[in-house]
ZADO-1210 file (C-alpha; in nm, 4 decimals, padded with zeros to 6 digits):
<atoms>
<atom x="14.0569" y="17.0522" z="09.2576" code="UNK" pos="1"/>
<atom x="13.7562" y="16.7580" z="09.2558" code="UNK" pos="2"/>
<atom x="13.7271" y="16.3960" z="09.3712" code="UNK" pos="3"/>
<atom x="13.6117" y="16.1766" z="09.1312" code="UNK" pos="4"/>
<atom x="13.4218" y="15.9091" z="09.3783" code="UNK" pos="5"/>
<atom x="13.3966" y="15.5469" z="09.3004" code="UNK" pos="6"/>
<atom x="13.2493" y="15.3974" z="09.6372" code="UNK" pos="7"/>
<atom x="13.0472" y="15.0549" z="09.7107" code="UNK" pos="8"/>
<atom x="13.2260" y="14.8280" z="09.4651" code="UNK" pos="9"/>
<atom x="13.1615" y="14.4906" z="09.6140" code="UNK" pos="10"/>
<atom x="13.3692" y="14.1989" z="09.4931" code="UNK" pos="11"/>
<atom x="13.3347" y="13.8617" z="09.6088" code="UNK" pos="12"/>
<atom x="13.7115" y="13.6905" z="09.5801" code="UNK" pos="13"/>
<atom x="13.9333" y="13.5405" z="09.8561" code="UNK" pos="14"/>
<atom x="14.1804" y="13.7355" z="10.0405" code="UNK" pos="15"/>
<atom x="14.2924" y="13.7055" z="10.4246" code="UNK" pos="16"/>
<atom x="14.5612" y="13.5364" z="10.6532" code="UNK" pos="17"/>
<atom x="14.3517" y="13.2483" z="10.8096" code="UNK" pos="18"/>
<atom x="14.3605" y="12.8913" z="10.6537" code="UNK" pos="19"/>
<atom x="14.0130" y="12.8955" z="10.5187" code="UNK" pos="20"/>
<atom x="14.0636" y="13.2344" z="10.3367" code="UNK" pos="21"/>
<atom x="14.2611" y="13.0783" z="10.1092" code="UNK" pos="22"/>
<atom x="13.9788" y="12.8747" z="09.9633" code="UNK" pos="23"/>
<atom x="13.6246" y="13.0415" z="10.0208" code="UNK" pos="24"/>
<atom x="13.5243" y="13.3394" z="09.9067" code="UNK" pos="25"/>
<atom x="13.3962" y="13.6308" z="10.0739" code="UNK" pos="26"/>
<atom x="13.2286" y="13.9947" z="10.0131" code="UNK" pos="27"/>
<atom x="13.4583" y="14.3121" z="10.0104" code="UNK" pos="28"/>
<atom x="13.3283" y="14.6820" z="09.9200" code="UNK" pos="29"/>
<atom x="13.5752" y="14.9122" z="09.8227" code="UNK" pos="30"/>
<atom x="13.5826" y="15.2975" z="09.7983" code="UNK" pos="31"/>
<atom x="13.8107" y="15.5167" z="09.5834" code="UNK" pos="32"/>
<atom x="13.8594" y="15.9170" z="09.6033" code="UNK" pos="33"/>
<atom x="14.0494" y="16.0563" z="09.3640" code="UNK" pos="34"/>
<atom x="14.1473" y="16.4329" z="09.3963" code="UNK" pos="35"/>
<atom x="14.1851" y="16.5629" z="09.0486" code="UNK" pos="36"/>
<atom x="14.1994" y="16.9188" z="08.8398" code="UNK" pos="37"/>
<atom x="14.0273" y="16.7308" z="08.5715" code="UNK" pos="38"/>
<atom x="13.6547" y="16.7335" z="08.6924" code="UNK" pos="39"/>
<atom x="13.6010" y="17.1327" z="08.6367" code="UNK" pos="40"/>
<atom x="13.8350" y="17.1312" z="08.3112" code="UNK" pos="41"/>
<atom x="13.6292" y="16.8295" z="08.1989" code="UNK" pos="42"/>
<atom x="13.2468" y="17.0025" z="08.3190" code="UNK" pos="43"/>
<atom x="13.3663" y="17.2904" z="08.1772" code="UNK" pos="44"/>
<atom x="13.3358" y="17.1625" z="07.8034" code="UNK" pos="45"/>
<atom x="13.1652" y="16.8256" z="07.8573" code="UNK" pos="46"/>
<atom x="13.4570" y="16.6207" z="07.7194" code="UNK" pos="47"/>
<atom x="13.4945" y="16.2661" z="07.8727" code="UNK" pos="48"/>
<atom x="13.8591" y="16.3008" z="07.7041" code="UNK" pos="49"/>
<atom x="13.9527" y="16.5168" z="07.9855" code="UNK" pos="50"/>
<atom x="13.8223" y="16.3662" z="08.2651" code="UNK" pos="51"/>
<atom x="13.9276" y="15.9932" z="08.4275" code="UNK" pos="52"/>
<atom x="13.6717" y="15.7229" z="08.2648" code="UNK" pos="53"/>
<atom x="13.4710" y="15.5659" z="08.5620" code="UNK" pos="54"/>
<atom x="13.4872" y="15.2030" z="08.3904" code="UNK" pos="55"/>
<atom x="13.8314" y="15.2325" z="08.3335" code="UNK" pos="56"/>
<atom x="13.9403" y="15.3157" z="08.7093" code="UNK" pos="57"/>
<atom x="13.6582" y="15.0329" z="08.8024" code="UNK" pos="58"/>
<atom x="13.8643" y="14.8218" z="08.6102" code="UNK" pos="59"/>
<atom x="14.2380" y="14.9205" z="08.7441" code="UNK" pos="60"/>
<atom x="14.0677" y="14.8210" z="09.0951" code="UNK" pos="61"/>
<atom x="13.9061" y="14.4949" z="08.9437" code="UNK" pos="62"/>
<atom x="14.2141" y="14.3973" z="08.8676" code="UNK" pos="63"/>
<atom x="14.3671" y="14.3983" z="09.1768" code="UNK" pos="64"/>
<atom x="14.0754" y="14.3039" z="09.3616" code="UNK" pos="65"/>
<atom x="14.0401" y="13.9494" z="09.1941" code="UNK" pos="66"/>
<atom x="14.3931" y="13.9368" z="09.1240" code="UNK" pos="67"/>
<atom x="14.6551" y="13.7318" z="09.3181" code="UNK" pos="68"/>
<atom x="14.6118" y="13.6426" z="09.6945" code="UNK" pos="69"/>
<atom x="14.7086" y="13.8846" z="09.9656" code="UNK" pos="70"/>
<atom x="14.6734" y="13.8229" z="10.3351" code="UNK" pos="71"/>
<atom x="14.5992" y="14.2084" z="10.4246" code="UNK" pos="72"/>
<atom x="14.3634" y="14.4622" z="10.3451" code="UNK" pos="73"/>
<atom x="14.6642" y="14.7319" z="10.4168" code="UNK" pos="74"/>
<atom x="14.8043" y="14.5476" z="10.1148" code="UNK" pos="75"/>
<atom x="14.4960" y="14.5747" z="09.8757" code="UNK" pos="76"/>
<atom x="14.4616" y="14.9097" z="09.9723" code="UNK" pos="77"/>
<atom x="14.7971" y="15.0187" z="09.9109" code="UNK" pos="78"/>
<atom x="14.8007" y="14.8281" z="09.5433" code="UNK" pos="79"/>
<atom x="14.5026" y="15.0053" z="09.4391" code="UNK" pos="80"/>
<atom x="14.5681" y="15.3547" z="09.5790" code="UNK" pos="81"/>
<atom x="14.9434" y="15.2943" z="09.3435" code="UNK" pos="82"/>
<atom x="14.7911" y="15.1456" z="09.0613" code="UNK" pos="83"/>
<atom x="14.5505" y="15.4478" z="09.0158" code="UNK" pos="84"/>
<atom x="14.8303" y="15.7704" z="09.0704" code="UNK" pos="85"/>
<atom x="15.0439" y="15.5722" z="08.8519" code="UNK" pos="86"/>
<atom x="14.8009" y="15.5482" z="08.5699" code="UNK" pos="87"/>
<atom x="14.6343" y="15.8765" z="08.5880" code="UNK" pos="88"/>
<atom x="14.9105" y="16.1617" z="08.5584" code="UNK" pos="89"/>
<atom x="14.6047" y="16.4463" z="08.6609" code="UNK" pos="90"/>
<atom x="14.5293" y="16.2866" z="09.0751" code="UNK" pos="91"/>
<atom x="14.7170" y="16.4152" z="09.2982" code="UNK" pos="92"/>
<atom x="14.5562" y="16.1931" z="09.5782" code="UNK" pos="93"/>
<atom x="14.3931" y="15.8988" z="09.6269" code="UNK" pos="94"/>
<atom x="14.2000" y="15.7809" z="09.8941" code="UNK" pos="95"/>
<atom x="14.1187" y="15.3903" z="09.9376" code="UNK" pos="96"/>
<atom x="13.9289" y="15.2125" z="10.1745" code="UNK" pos="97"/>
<atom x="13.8528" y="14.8686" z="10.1052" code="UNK" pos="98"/>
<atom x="13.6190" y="14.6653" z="10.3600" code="UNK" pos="99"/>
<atom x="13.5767" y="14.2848" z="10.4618" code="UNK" pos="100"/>
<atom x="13.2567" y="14.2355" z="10.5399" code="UNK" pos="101"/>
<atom x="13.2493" y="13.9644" z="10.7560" code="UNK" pos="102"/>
<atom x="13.6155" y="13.9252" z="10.8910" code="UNK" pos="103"/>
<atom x="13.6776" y="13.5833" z="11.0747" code="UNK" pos="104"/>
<atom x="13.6398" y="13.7425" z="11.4203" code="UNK" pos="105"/>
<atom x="13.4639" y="13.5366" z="11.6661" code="UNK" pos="106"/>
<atom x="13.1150" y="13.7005" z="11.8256" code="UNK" pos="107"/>
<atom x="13.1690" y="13.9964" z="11.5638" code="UNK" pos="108"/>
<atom x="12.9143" y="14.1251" z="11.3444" code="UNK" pos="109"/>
<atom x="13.0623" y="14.4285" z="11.1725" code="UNK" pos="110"/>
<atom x="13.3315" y="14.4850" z="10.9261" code="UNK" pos="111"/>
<atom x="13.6868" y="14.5285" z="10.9226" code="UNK" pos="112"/>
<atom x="13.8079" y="14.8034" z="10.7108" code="UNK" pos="113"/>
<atom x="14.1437" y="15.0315" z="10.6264" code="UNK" pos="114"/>
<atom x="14.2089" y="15.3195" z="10.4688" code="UNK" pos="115"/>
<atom x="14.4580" y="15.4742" z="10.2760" code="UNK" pos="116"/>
<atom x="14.5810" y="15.7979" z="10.1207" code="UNK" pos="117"/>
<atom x="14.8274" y="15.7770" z="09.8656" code="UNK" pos="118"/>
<atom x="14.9614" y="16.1368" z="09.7256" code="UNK" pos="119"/>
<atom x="15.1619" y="16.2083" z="09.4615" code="UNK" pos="120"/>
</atoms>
């Protein structure tokens, strides 16, 4: 088994629970693991046929990224780590951890982040 890595996507959209989330955007970076047979069967022969298409998984997380409003990352997470073992029969896990970057927290200056592991 490999991980095909997709990490430091940043997106700039509006998701969150408090009033003003609703209507401003704000920076999130999101990181995707995928544990796969394909990356040795794919190196082995150099075929991008075998292997899971980086701008094609970018674009599965895209989707729900700027997609429609959620109030949690949990829920992000959890519709990205899906959407990718749904549409790629060879991972067996994914890993997602999507970030806010600057969460409404008063006197805060880091980032609020989850983490998931979805397995098929």
């Amino acid at each position: 088994m490999g991980k095909i890595m997709l990490n430091d996507m940043i997106f700039i959209t509006r998701h969150g629970a408090c009033p003003h989330e609703y209507e401003f955007d704000q920076k999130f970076k999101v990181d995707v693991w995928m544990t796969t047979d394909c990356v040795a069967k794919a190196g082995a022969v150099d075929a991008l046929n075998l292997t899971i298409n980086y701008a094609d998984a970018y674009a599965l997380v895209e989707d729900v990224m700027y997609g429609e409003h959620v109030d949690l990352l949990e829920t992000l997470a959890y519709r990205i780590g899906n959407k990718l073992i749904e549409t790629y029969p060879s991972v067996e896990k994914v890993k997602v951890e999507v970030r806010k970057m600057q969460p409404p927290i008063a006197n805060f200056n880091g980032t609020a982040a989850v983490s998931l592991t979805v397995t098929r």
